[in-house]
ZAKE-548627 format. One record per residue (C-alpha): residue number from 1; y, x, z; chain; residue in one letter. Coordinates in nm, 3 decimals. Last residue first. Layout:
N
   k       v       u       w c r
 NUM       Y       X       Z A A
...
END
This chain:
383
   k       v       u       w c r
 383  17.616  16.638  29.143 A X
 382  17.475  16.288  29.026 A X
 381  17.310  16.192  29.337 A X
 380  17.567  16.317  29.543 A X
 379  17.820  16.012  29.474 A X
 378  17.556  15.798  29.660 A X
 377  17.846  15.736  29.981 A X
 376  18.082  15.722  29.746 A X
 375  17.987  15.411  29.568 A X
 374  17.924  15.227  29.958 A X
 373  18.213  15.372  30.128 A X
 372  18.430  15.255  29.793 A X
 371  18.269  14.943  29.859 A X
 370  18.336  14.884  30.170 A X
 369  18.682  15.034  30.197 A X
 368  18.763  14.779  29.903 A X
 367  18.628  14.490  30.105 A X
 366  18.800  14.600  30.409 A X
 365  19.103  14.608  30.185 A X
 364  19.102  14.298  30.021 A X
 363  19.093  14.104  30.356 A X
 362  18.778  13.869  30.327 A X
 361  18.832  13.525  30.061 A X
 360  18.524  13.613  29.877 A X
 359  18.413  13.831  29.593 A X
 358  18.110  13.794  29.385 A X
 357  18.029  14.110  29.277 A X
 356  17.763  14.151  28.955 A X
 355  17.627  14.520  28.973 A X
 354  17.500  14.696  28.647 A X
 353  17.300  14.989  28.674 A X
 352  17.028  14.895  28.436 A X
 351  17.191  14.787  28.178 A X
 350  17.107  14.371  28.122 A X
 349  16.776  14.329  27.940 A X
 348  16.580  14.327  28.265 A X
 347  16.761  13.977  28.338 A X
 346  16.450  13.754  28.310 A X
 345  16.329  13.809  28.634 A X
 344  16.634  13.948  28.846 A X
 343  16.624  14.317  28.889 A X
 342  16.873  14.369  28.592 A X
 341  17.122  14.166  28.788 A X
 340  17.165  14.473  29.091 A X
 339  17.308  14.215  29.374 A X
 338  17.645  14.172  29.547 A X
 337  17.763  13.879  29.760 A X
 336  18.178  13.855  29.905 A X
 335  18.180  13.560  30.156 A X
 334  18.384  13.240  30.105 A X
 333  18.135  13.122  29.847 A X
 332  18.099  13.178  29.466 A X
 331  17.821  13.397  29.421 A X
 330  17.440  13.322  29.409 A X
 329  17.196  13.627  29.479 A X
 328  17.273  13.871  29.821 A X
 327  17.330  14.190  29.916 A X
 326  17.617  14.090  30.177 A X
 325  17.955  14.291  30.157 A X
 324  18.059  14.373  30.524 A X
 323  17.810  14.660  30.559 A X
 322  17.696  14.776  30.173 A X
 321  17.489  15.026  30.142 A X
 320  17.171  14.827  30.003 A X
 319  17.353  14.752  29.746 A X
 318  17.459  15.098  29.615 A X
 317  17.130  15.178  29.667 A X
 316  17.018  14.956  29.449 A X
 315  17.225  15.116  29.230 A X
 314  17.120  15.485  29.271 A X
 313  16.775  15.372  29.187 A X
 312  16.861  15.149  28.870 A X
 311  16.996  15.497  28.696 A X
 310  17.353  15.678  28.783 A X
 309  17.714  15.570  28.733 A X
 308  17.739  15.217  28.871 A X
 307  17.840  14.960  28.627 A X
 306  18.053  14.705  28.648 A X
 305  18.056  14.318  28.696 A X
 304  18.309  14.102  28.891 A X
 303  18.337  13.720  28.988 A X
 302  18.638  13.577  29.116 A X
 301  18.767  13.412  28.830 A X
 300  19.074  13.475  28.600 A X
 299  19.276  13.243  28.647 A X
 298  19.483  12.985  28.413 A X
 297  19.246  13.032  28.108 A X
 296  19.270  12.988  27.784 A X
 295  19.507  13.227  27.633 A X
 294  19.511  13.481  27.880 A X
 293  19.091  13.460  27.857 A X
 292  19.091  13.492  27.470 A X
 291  19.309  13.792  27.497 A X
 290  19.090  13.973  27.786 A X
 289  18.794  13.939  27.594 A X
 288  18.705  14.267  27.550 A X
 287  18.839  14.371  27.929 A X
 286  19.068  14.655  27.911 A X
 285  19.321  14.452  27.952 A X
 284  19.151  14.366  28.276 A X
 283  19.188  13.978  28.437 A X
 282  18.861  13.923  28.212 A X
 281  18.706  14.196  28.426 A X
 280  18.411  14.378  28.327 A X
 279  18.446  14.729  28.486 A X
 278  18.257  15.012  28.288 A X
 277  18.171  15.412  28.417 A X
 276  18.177  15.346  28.782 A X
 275  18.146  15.681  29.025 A X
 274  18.492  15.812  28.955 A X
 273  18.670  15.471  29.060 A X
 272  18.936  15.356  28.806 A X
 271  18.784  15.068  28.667 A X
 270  18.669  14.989  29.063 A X
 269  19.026  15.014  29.099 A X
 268  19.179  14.753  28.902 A X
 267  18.839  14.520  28.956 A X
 266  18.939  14.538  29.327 A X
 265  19.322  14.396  29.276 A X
 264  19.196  14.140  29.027 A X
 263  18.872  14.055  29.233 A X
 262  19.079  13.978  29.573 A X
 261  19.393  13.797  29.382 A X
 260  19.105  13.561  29.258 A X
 259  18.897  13.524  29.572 A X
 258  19.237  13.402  29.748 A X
 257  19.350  13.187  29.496 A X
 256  19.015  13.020  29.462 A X
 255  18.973  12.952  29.840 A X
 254  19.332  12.800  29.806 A X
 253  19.221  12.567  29.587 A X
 252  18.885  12.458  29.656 A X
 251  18.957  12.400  30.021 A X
 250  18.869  11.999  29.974 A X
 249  18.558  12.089  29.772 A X
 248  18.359  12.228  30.060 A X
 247  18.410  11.889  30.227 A X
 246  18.288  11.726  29.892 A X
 245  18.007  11.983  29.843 A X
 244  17.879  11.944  30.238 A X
 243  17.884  11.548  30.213 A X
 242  17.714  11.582  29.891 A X
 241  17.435  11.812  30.029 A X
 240  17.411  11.587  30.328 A X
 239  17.335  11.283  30.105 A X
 238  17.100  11.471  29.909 A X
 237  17.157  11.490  29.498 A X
 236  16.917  11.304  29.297 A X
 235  16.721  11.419  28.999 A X
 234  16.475  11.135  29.036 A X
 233  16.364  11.167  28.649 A X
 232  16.453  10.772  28.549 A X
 231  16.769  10.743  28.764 A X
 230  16.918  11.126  28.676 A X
 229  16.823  11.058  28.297 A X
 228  17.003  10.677  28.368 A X
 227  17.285  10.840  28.509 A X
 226  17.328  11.094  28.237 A X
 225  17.309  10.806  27.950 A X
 224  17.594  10.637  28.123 A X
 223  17.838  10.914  28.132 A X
 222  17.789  10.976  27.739 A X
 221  17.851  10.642  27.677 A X
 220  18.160  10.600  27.898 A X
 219  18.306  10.964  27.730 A X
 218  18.420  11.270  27.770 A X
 217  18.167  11.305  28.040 A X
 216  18.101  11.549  28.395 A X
 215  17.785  11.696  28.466 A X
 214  17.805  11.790  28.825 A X
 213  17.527  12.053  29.042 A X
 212  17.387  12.076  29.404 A X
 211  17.238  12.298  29.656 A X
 210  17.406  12.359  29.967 A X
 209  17.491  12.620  30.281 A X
 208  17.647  12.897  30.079 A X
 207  17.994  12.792  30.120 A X
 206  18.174  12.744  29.827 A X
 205  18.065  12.373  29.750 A X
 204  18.311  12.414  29.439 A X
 203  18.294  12.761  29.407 A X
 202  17.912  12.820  29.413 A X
 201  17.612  12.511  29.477 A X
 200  17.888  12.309  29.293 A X
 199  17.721  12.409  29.013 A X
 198  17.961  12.257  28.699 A X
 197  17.914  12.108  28.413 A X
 196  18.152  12.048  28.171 A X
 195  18.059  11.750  27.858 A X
 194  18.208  11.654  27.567 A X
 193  18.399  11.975  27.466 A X
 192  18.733  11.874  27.308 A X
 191  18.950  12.130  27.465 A X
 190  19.068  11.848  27.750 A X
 189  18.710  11.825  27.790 A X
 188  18.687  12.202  27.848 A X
 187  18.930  12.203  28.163 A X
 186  19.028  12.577  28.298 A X
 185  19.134  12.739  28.585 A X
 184  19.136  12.461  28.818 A X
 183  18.822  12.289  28.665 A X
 182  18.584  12.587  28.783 A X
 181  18.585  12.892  28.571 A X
 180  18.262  13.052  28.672 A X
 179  18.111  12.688  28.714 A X
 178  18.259  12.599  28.391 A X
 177  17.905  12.563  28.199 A X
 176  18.001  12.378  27.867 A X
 175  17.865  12.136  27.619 A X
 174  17.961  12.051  27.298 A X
 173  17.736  11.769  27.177 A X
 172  17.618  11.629  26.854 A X
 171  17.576  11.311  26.728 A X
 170  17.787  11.371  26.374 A X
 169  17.721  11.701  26.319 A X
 168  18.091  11.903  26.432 A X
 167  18.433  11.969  26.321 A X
 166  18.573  12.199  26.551 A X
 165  18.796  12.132  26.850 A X
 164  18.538  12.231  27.130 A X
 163  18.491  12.593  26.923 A X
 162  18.863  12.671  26.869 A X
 161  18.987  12.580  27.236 A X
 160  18.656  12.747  27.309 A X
 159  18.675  13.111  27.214 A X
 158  18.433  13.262  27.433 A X
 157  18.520  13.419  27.718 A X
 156  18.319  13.714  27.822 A X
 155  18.232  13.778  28.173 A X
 154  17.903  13.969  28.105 A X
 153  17.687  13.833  28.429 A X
 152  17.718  13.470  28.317 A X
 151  17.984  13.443  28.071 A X
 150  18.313  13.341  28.100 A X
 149  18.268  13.091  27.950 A X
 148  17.923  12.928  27.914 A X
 147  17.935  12.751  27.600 A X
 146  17.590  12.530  27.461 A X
 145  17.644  12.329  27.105 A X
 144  17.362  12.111  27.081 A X
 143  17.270  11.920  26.775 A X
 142  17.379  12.220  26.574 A X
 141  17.407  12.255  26.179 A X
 140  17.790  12.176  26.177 A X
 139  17.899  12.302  26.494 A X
 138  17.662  12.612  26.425 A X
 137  17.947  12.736  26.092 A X
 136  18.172  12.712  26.379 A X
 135  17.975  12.938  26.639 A X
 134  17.870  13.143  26.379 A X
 133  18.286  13.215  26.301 A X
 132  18.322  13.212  26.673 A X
 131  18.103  13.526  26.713 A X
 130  18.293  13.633  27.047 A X
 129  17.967  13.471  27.265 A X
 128  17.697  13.642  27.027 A X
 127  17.443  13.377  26.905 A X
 126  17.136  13.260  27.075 A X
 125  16.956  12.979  26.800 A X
 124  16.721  12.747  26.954 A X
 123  16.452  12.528  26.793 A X
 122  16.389  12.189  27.001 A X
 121  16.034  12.011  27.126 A X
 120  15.786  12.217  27.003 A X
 119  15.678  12.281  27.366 A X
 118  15.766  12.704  27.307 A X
 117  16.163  12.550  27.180 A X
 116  16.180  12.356  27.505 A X
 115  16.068  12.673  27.745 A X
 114  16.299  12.914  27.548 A X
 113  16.624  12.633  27.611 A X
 112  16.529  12.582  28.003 A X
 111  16.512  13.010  28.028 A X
 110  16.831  13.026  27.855 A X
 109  17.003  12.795  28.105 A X
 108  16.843  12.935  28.389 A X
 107  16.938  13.316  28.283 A X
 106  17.313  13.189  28.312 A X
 105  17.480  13.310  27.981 A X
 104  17.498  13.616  27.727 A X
 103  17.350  13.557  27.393 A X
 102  17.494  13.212  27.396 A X
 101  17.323  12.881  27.313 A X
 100  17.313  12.658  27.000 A X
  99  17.039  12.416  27.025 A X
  98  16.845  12.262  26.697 A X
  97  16.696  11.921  26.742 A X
  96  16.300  11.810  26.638 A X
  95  16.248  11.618  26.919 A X
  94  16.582  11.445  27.067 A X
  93  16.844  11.598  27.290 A X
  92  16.974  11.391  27.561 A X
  91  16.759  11.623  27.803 A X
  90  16.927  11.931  27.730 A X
  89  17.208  11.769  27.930 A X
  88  16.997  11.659  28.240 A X
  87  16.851  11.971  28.258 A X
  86  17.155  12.163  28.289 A X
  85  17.261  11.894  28.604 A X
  84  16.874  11.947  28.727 A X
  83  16.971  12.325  28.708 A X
  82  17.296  12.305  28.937 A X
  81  17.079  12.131  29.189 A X
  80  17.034  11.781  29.308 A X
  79  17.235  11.588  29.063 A X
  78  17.629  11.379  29.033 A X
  77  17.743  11.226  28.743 A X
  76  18.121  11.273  28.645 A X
  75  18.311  11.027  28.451 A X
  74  18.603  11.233  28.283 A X
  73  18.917  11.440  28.352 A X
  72  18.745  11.780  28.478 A X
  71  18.946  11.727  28.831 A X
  70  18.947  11.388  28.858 A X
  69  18.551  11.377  28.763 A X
  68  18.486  11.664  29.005 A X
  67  18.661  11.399  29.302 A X
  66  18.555  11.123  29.189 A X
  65  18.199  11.185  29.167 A X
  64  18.192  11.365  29.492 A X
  63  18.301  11.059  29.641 A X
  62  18.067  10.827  29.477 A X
  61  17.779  11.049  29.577 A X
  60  17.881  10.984  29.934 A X
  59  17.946  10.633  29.881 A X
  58  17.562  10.659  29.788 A X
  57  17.403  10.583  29.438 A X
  56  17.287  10.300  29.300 A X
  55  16.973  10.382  29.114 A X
  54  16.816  10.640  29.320 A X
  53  17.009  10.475  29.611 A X
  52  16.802  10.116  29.638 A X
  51  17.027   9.799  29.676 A X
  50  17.366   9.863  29.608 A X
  49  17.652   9.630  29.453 A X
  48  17.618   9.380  29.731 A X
  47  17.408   9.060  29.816 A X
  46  17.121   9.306  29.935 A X
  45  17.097   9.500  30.233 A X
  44  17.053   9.843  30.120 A X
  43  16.784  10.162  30.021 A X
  42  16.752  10.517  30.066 A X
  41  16.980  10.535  30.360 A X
  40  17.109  10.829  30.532 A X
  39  17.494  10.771  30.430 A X
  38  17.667  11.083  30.510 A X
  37  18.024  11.035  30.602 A X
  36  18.318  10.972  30.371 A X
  35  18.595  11.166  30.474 A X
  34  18.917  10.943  30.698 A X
  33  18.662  10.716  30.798 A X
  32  18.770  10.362  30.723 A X
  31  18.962  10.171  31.006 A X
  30  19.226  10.020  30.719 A X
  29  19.064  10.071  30.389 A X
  28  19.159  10.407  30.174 A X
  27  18.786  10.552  30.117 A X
  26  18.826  10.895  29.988 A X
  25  18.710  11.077  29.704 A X
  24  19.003  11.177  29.611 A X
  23  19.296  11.326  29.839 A X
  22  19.227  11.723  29.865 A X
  21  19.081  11.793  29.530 A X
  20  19.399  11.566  29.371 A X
  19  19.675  11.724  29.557 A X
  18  19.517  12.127  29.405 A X
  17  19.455  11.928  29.082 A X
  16  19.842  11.767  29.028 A X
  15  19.859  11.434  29.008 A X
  14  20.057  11.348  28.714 A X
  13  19.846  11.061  28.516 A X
  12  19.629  11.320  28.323 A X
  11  19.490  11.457  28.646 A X
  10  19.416  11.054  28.736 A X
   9  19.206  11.030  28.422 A X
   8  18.829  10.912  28.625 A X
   7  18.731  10.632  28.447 A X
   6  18.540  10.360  28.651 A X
   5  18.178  10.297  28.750 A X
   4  18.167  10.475  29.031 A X
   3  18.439  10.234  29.228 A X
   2  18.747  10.383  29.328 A X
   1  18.798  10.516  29.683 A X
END
């Protein structure tokens, strides 16, 4: 295993991703553990490079380092939840800066931006994702460029081999959430973004069973001012949770595959299912997006959002109807999750009927049987 402090390029050296996700992060001594184990220490002997792991790190952090920093093609930092990662970013900002952020992303991302702008401490500006002409006139203006893509419940995909590769205020940052996309489908440094962050609470950990996030760096300087935000605010990941995200990690590949050729096949008939009236897809050529996404992306996710036919009532019911399908927040993990996203706190501007599926690695056709069951089984409440 290579030390924390180094580059991590390997992807851009010919390893392929789905070798690279299965091999990093390991410790290649003779008698070594095979995975790195849990290291339940907060502090070390000292003589070495370690003495106290809020500042040093764990071999366990290391290893989950190197293995989302291979696969983004940067110097990855390591935090407790998916929202200390966002944190962390908005945190480089100084007083007085101007954030970019979409009109459609993760609710905690928004919600971080509103709460800065009401403290004084940053003015925000949400502009439509498929804007890119505002996006690009932003680059210029904006000390913080924000991307989510695909979007967070809407799906769309934002134009960022255009937006990452624009001319930009000197200081500023591109960011970009890639936790829908994860770094197999599509790698926004490589786009010119200079930071991807990822929640590997969903694909990456992909089992339900951990909270954690990865900011990952274009840059040395970028990559060190991250670890000394995650050093100074105690943002620290848990050395079980990184043990759990690492293993989780190592199936990455072919959980993805699975989940993917799931959503496309259910997303085609859910569009063509008599009691949804919109399927948002970015596999779908119906999907608004859907040229942007062939361009940019290499899959098209495994999250789904449509619309039931009927008001919030006959929605929730949908949910609540569901047998192998669990009604449940969060997405990304080997299980299929569905939940109404206008009931969420801060979501209540999102239509009223619309369901966000995360789909899993079950047989496609018990989870189509489900939900058709499910849809169906309310169909009578608009005869």
């Amino acid at each position: 295993m290579v030390s924390k402090n180094e580059a991590k390029s390997e992807l851009d050296e010919g390893t392929s991703a789905e070798s690279w996700v299965v091999s990093a992060g390991r410790d290649r001594r003779p008698g070594s553990p095979l995975n790195v184990p849990p290291v339940l220490a907060s502090n070390f002997v000292l003589g070495d490079s370690r003495a106290y792991s809020r500042d040093d790190g764990t071999p366990g952090w290391d290893a989950l380092e190197e293995i989302v920093g291979g696969l983004e093609g940067g110097h990855a930092v390591a935090f407790a939840s998916g929202m200390a990662a966002i944190a962390a970013v908005f945190d480089q900002l100084p007083t007085g800066s101007v954030v970019a952020i979409p009109d459609d992303c993760y609710q905690g991302a928004a919600s971080l931006a509103q709460a800065g702008q009401s403290r004084g401490r940053w003015t925000v500006q949400r502009l439509a994702v498929t804007d890119t002409a505002r996006w690009l006139e932003m680059s210029a203006i904006a000390d913080l460029i924000w991307l989510e893509s695909p979007t967070n419940p809407l799906l769309t995909v934002a134009d960022l081999d255009v937006i990452c590769a624009a001319p930009r205020k000197a200081g500023s940052i591109v960011a970009v959430d890639n936790t829908f996309a994860t770094p197999l489908n599509q790698r926004p440094l490589a786009l010119g973004a200079d930071l991807s962050i990822q929640s590997v609470t969903k694909l990456i950990g992909g089992h339900s069973d951990l909270l954690g996030g990865v900011v990952t760096a274009r840059t040395a300087n970028l990559h060190a001012a991250l670890r000394m935000t995650r050093e100074l605010g105690g943002a620290t990941p848990g050395s079980m949770e990184t043990f759990l995200a690492a293993r989780g990690a190592r199936t990455l590949a072919i959980r993805l595959e699975r989940a993917q050729s799931n959503a496309k096949t259910l997303a085609e008939r859910l569009e063509r299912h008599p009691m949804v009236t919109q399927t948002r897809y970015p596999g779908l050529p119906s999907h608004p997006t859907h040229e942007a996404a062939r361009r940019q992306l290499k899959g098209f996710g495994t999250i789904i959002s449509f619309d039931v036919r009927g008001d919030a009532a006959t929605a929730n019911a949908v949910c609540a109807a569901m047998k192998l399908i669990q009604h449940a927040t969060s997405l990304g993990a080997v299980e299929s999750t569905i939940e109404r996203r206008a009931a969420i706190s801060g979501q209540e501007h999102l239509p009223p009927t619309l369901l966000r599926l995360s789909v899993g690695i079950e047989g496609v056709e018990d989870l189509w049987a489900d939900l058709d069951r499910a849809l169906r089984s309310h169909s009578n409440r608009q005869e």
